[in-house]
C-alpha positions in Angstrom: 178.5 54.4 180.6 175.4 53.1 179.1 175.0 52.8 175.3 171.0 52.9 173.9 170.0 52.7 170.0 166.5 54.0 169.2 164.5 54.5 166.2 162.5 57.5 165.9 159.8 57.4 163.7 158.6 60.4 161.7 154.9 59.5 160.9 153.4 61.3 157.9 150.1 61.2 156.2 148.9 62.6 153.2 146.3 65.9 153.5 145.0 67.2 150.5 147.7 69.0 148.4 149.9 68.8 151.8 151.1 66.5 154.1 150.7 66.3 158.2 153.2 64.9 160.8 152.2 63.0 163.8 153.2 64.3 167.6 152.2 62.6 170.8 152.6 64.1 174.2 154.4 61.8 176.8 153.2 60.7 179.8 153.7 62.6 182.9 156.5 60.9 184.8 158.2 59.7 181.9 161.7 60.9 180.7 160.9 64.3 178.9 157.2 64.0 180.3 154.4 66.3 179.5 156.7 67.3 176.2 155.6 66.8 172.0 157.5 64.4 170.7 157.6 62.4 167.6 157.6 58.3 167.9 160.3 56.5 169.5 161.6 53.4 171.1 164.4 51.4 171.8 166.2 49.1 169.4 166.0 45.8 170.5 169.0 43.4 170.5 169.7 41.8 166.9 167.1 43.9 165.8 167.6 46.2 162.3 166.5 49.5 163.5 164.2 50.4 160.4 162.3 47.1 161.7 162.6 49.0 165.1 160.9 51.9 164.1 158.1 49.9 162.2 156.9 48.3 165.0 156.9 51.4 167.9 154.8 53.0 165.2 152.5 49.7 165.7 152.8 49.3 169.1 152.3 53.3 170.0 149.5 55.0 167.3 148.0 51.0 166.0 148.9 53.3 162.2 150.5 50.5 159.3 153.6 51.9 158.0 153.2 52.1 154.2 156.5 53.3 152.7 159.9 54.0 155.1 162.6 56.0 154.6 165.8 56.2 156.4 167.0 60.3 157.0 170.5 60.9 156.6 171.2 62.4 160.5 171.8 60.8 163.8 170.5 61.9 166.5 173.4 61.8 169.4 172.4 62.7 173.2 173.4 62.6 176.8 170.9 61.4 179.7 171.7 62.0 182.9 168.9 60.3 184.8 170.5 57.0 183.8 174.0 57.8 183.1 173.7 56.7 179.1 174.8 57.9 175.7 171.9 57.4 173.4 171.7 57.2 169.3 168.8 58.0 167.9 168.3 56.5 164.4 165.6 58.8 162.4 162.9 57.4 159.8 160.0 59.1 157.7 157.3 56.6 157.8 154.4 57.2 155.6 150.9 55.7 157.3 147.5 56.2 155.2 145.5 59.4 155.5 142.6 57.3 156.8 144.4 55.5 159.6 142.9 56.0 163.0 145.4 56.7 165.8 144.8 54.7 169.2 147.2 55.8 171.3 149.0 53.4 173.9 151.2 53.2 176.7 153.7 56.1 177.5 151.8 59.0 175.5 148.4 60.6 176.7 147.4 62.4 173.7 148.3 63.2 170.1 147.6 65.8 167.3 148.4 66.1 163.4 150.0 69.4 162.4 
């Protein structure tokens, strides 16, 4: 079986006296299409994973990761469209409450909540 390492990236902005978190909804067609999900994407080979998570941020909402924290979970999980056991390696990422979103390839829309 298959073994994947991704980075999942948290993405938090300041709001007021608050703070909001970042979702994007996944392309139709795409594993867990149509869904709300938070940034994510494959480690790459050689690759540290908090680097990993920096640069889907880039790559999928154009936002500048500020400060980056490492959570204390894994996220562990079984795909059955490709036969693969997948780790899932979660970050908080802080991005500036004025950064504009431009959403790219495999997401259609996003929202802060």
């Amino acid at each position: 079986m298959k073994q994947v390492t991704y980075a999942i990236a948290i993405i938090v902005r300041p709001a007021g006296p608050t703070h909001e978190f970042l979702l994007v909804r996944r392309s139709t067609g795409k594993y867990m299409g149509d869904t709300w999900q938070f940034i994510a994407g494959g480690v790459e080979p050689n690759e540290p994973a908090w680097r990993a998570a920096v640069r889907e941020v880039k790559e999928e909402t154009n936002l500048n990761v500020i400060e980056l924290y490492r959570l204390s979970r894994l996220v562990r999980f079984y795909r059955d469209d490709n036969e693969s056991l997948n780790t899932a390696i979660p970050f908080a990422a802080l991005v500036a409450d004025d950064g504009v979103v431009t959403i790219t390839h495999g997401n259609t829309e996003y929202r802060w909540i």
